[in-house]
PAGUNU-910142 format. One line per field, with one value per residue (C-alpha): residue number from 0; residue in one letter; x, y, z. Coordinates in Angstrom, 2 decimals, padded with zeros to 5 digits. Layout:
i = [NUM; ...]
aa = [A; ...]
u = [X; ...]
v = [Y; ...]
w = [Z; ...]
# end
This chain:
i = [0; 1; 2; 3; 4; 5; 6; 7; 8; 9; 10; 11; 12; 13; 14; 15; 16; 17; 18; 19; 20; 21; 22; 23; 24; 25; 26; 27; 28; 29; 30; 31; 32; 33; 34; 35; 36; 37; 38; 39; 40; 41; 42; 43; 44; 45; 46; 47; 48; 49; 50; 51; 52; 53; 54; 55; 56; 57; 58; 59; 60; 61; 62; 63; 64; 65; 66; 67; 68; 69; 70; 71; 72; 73; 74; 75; 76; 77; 78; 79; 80; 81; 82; 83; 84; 85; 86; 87; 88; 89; 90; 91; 92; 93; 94; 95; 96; 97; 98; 99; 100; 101; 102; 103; 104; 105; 106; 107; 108; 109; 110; 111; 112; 113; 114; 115; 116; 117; 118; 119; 120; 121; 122; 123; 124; 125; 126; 127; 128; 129; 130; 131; 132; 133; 134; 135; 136; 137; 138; 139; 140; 141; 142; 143; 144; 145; 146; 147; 148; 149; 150; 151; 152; 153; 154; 155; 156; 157; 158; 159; 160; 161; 162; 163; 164; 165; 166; 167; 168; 169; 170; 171; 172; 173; 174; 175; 176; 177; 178; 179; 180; 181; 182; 183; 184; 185; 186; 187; 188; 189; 190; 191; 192; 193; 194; 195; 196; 197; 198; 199; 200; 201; 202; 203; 204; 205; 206; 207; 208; 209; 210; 211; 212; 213; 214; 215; 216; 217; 218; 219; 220; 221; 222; 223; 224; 225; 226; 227; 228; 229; 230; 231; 232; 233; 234; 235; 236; 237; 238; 239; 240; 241; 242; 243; 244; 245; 246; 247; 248; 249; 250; 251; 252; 253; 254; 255; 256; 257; 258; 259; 260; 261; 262; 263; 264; 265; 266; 267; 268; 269; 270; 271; 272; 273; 274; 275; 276; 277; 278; 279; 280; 281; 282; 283; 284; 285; 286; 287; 288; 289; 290; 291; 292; 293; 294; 295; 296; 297; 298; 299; 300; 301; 302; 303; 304; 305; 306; 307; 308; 309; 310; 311; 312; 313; 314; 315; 316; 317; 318; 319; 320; 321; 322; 323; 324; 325; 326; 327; 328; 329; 330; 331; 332; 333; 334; 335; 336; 337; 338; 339; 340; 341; 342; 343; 344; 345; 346; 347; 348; 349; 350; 351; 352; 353; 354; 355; 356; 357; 358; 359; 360; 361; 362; 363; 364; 365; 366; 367; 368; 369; 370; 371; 372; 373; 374; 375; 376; 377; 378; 379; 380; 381; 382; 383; 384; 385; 386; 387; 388; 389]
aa = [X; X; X; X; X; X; X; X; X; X; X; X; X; X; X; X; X; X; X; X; X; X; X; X; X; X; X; X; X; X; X; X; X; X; X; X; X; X; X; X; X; X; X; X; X; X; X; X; X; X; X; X; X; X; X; X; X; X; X; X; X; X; X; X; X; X; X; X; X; X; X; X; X; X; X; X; X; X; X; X; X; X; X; X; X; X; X; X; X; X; X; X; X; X; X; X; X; X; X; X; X; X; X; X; X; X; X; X; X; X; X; X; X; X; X; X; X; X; X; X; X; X; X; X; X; X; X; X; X; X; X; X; X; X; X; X; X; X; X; X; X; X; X; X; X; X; X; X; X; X; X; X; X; X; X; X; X; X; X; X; X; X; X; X; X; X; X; X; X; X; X; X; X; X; X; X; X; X; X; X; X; X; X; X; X; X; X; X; X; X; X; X; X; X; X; X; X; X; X; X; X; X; X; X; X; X; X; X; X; X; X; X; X; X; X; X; X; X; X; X; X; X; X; X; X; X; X; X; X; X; X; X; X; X; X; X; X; X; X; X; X; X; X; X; X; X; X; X; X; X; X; X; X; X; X; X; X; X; X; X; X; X; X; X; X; X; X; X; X; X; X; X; X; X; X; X; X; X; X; X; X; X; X; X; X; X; X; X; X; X; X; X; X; X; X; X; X; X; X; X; X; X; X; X; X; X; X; X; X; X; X; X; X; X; X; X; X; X; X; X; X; X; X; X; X; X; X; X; X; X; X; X; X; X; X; X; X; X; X; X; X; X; X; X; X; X; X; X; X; X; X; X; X; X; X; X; X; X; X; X; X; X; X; X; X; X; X; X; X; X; X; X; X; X; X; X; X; X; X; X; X; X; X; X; X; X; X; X; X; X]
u = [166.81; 164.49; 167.11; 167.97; 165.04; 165.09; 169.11; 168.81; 166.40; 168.08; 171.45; 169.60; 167.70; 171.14; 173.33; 170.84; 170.91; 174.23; 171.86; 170.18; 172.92; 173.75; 170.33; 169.41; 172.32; 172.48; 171.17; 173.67; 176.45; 175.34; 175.19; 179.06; 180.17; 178.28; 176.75; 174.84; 170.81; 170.52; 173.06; 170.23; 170.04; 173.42; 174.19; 170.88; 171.93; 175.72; 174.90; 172.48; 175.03; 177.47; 174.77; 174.15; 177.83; 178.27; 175.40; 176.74; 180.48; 178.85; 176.08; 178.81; 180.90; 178.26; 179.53; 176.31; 176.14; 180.03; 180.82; 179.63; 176.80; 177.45; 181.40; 179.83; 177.32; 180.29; 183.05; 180.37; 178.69; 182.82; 183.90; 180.50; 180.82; 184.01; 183.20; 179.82; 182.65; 184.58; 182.06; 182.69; 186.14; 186.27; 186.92; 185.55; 184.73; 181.16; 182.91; 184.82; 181.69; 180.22; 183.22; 182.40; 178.92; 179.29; 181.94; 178.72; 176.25; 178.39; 178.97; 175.38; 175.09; 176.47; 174.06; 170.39; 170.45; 172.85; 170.40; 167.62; 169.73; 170.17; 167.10; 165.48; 168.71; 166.57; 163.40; 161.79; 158.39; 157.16; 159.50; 156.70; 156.63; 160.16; 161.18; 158.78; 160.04; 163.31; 162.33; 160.29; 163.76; 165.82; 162.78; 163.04; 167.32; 166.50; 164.28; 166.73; 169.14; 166.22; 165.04; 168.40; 169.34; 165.63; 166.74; 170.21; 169.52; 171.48; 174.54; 177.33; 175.59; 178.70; 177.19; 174.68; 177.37; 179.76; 175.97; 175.30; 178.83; 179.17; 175.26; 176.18; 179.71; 177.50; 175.11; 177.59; 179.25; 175.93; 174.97; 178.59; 178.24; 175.09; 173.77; 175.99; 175.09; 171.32; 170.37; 169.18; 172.15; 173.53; 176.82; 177.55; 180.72; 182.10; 181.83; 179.03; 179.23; 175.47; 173.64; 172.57; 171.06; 169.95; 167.66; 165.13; 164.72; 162.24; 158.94; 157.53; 161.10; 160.33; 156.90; 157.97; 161.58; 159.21; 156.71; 159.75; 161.33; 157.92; 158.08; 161.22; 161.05; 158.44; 160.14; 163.64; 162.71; 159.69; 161.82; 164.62; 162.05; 159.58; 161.67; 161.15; 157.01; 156.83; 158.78; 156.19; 153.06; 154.10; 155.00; 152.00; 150.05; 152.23; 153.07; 156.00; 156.42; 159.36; 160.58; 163.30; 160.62; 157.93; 160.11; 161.13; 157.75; 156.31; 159.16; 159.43; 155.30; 156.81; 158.23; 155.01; 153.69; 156.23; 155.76; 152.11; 152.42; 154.53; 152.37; 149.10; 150.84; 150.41; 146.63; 146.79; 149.15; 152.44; 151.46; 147.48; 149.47; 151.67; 149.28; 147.27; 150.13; 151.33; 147.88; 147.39; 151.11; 150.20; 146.98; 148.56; 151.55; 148.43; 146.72; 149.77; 149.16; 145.68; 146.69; 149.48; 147.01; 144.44; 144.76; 143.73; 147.08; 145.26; 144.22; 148.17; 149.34; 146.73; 147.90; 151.43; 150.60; 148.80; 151.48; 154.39; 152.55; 151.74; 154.83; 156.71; 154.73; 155.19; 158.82; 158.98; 156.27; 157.94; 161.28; 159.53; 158.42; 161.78; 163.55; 161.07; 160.93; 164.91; 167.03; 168.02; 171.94; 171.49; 169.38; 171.94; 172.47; 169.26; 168.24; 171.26; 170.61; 167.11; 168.11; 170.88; 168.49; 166.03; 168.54; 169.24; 166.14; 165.53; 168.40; 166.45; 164.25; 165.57; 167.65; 164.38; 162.93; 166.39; 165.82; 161.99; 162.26; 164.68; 161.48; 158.45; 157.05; 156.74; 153.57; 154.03; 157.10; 155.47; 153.29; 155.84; 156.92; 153.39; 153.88; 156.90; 153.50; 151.21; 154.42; 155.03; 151.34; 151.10; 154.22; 153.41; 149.64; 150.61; 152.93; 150.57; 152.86; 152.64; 151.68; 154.62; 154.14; 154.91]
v = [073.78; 076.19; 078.48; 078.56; 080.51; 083.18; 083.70; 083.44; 086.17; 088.44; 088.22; 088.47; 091.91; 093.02; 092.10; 093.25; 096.85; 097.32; 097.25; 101.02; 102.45; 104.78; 105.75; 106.78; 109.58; 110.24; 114.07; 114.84; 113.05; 114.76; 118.60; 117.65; 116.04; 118.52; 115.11; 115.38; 114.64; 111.37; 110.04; 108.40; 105.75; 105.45; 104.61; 102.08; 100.45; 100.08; 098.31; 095.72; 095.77; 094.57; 092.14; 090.59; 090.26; 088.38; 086.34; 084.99; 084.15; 082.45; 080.49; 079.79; 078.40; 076.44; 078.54; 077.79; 074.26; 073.55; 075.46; 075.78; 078.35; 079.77; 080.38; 081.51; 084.36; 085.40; 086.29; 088.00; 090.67; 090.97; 091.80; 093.52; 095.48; 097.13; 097.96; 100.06; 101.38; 102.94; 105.40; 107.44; 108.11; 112.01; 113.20; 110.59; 110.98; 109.94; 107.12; 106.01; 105.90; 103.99; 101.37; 100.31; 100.43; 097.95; 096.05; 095.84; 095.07; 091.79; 090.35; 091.15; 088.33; 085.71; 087.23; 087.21; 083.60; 082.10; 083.19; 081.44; 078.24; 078.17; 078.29; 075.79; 073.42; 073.16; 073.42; 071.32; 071.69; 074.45; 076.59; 079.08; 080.40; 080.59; 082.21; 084.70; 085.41; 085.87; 088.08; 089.80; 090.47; 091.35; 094.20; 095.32; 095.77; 097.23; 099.68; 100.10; 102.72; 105.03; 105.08; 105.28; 108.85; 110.00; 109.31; 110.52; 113.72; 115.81; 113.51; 113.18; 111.51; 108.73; 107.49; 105.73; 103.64; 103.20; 101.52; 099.39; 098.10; 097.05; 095.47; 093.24; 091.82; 090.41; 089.46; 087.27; 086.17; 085.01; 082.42; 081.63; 080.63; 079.70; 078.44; 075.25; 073.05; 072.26; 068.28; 068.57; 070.18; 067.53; 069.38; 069.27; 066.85; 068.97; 072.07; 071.77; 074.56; 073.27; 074.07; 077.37; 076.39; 072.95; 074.39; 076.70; 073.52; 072.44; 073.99; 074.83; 076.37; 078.01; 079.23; 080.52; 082.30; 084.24; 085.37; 086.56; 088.41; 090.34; 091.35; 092.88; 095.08; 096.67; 096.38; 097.86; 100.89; 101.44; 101.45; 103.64; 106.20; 106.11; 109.06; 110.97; 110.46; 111.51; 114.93; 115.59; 114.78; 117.17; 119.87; 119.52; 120.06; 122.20; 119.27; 118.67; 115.06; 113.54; 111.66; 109.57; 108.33; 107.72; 105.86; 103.41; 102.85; 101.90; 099.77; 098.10; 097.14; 095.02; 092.97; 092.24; 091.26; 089.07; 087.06; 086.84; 085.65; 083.02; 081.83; 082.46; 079.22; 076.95; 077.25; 078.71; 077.26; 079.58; 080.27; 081.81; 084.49; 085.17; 086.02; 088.30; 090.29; 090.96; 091.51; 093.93; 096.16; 095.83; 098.03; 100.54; 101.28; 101.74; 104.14; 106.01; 109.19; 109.64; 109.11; 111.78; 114.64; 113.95; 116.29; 114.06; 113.09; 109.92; 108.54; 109.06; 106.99; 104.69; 104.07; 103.78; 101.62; 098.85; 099.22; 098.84; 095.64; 093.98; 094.57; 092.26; 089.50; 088.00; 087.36; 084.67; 082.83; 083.00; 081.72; 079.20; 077.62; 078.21; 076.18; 073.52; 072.76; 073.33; 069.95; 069.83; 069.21; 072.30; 074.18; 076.81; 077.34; 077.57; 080.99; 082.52; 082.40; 083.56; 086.16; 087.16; 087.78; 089.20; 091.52; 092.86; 093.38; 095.51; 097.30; 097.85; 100.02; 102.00; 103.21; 104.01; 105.75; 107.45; 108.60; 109.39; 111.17; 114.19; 114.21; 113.41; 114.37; 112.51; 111.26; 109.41; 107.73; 104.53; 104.22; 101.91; 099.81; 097.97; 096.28; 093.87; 092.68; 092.16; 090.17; 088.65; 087.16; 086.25; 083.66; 082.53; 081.67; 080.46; 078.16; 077.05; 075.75; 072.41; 072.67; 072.37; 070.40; 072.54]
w = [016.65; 018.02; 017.88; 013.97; 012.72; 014.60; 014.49; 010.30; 010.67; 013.00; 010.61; 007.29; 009.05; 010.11; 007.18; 004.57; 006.11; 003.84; 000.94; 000.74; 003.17; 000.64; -000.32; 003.02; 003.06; -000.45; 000.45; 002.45; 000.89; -002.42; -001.21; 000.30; -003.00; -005.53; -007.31; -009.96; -009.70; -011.53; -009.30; -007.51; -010.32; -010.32; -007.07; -006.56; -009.78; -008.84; -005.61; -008.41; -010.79; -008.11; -007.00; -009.98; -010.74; -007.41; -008.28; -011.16; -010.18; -006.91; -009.19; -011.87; -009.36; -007.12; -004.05; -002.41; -002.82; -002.77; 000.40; 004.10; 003.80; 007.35; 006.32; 003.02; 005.16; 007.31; 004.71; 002.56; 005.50; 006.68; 003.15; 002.00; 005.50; 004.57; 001.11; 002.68; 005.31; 002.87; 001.04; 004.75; 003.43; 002.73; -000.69; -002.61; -006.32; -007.58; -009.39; -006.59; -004.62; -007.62; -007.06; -003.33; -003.62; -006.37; -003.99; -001.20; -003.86; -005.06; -001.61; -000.55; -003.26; -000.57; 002.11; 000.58; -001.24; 000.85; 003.69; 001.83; 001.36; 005.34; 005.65; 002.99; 004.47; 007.50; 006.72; 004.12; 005.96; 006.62; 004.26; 003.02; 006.44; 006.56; 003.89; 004.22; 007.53; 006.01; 003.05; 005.84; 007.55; 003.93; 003.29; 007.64; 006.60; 003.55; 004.88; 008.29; 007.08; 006.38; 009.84; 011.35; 009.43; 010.65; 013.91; 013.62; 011.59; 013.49; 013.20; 010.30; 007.64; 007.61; 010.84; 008.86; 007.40; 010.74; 012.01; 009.04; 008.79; 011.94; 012.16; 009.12; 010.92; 013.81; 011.60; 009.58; 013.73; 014.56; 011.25; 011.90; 015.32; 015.90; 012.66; 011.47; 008.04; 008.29; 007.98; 004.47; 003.07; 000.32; -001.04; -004.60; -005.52; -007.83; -010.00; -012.69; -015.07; -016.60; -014.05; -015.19; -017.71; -016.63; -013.79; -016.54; -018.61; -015.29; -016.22; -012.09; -011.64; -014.74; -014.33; -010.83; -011.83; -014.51; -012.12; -009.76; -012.82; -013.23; -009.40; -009.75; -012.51; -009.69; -006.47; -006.39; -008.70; -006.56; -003.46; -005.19; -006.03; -003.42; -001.37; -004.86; -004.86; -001.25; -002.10; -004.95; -003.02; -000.47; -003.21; -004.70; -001.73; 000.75; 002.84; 005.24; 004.82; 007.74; 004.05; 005.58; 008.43; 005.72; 003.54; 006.13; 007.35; 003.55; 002.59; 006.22; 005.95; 003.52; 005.89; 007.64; 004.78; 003.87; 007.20; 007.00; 003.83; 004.95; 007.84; 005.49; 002.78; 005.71; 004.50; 000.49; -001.92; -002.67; -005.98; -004.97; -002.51; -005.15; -007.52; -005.99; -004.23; -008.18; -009.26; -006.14; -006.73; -010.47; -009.85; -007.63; -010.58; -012.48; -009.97; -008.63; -010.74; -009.42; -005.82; -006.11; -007.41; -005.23; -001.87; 000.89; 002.47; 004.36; 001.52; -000.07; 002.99; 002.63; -000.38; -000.21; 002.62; 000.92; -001.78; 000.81; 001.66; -001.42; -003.59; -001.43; -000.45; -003.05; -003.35; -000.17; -002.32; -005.67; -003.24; -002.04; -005.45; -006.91; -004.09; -004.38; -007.92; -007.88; -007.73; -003.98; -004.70; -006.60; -004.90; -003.36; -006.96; -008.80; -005.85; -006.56; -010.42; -010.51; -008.03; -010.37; -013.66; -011.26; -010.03; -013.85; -014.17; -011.50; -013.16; -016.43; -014.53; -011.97; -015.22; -017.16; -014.16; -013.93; -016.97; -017.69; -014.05; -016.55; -018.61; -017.23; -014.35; -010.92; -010.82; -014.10; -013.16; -011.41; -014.59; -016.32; -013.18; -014.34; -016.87; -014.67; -012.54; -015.99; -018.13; -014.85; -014.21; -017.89; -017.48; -014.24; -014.90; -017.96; -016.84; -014.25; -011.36; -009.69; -006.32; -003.61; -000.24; 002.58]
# end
């Protein structure tokens, strides 16, 4: 048993690494292509788009619940692997780039919640700790591709996705091998076509899903445009900023906080973390426009690094109250639909900041990520959870 932690982690870091592949060479691979600017957005929002869309046929379906997870993990990264692989093929289109990220994005959706439904299979104590390990790993993969194109500068930008492919295929070998059906898995009987609905109608689940929903209208957007703020501080000031390096180290902080806020909700409640990493990210949207402007590049990196850590530390929490106020037969189920709307959402505004970045500039962009972290609070104090047992 000592064994199934660390393995869930290890594949979730190197599966998840599929997820801003594309992102991390979208320089090069635009200069080759002659893509237009705001094909940022577009390609962030293609691999959510296909997320979300995976989310819902596997949530529809009860994949999650109805299947072996660990079969579940493997077929996704294999499948999800090859659709990354093929953006390396030369002469591409924009659109047929669109098309495969898409293809990653919706089997990434058997990979992330199908990950946390390992987990919470075998861990009914203790799960705050270990799904923040595992978010901790999702945010280290997520992150990953950035520092291998620092590293591999000088190499073809498709390298980035021969490494990524092949990380998520072991990734899938090793929850297929190593990790079998936990001892609190209960498989469903049969398909229930309710359960989407069924799940919102319990208020904790509710109260937590809405807090989540607030966290990522920040998160995704802020990752997607965080190379973009780096490039403006350093214009601003006459910097030379390593931006592929300083992007992975910001979002990858995340996944330290994500761990210690799993190990801290073996002393606080879920929901107290929670809140005050939302509160925390909320306030930094709020000051980002002061930190660009201001010349002192310490206190930018500061910054960015508290940031890094508190957008994310909340989503193991907000994980952890979802799967515990779900029904356990549907458990599986009720992550993969949160994740879905949560997904859309993030949608709603990388497209806005896709958008306002035409119009407005820079340091206004991270402005409107705020007000995800202030609707989010409202709902989630509101609804004042019930507290778990860990």
């Amino acid at each position: 048993m000592k064994h199934i932690l660390p393995t869930i982690v290890i594949a979730q870091f190197l599966s998840t690494s599929l997820w801003f592949a594309g992102n991390a060479v979208l320089g090069d691979m635009a200069a080759e292509l002659e893509l237009a600017p705001a094909f940022l957005g577009n390609l962030t929002s293609a691999v959510q788009l296909g997320f979300i869309s995976g989310t819902l046929v596997f949530a529809i379906f009860t994949i999650a619940d109805k299947f072996s997870p660990s079969k579940v993990f493997l077929w996704s990264a294999i499948i999800a692997s090859l659709f990354n692989l093929a953006v390396s093929v030369k002469g591409l289109s924009g659109v047929q780039i669109l098309v495969f990220r898409f293809g990653t994005g919706f089997f990434l959706a058997g990979i992330y919640p199908i990950g946390m439904k390992i987990a919470s299979d075998y861990f009914q104590k203790g799960l705050g700790k270990s799904l923040g390990l595992l978010v901790g790993a999702l945010v280290l993969g997520t992150a990953f591709p950035h520092l291998v194109r620092s590293m591999t500068d000088a190499l073809p930008w498709r390298f980035v996705l021969y490494a990524t492919s092949t990380l998520a295929v072991i990734g899938g070998l090793l929850i297929w091998v190593l990790v079998p059906n936990g001892p609190h898995r209960r498989p469903s009987k049969a398909f229930d076509f309710t359960v989407f609905f069924k799940v919102f109608q319990v208020q904790p689940f509710r109260s937590a899903a809405l807090g989540y929903f607030g966290h990522m209208w920040e998160l995704y957007a802020f990752w997607a445009f965080l190379p973009v703020f780096i490039l403006q501080y350093g214009k601003l000031h006459g910097e030379e900023l390593n931006i592929s390096f300083t992007s992975f180290a910001i979002i990858g902080l995340g996944g330290l906080s994500c761990a210690m806020g799993g190990y801290l909700s073996e002393k606080f409640h879920p929901s107290q973390i929670a809140k005050f990493a939302l509160t925390s990210s909320g306030i930094c949207c709020f000051l980002s426009p002061f930190i660009l402007f201001q010349p002192n590049l310490v206190v930018f990196m500061l910054f960015l690094m508290v940031w890094g850590l508190a957008i994310t530390a909340d989503s193991p929490m907000f994980s952890t109250l979802i799967a515990q106020s779900a029904p356990v037969q549907n458990r599986g189920t009720a992550l993969t639909i949160v994740n879905s709307i949560g997904f859309g959402i993030s949608i709603l505004s990388i497209q806005l900041l896709n958008m306002l970045n035409q119009i407005l500039e820079p340091a206004f962009l991270f402005l409107v990520l705020g007000i995800g972290p202030v609707i989010g609070l409202f709902y989630f104090v509101k609804g004042k959870p019930k507290p778990a047992s860990l």
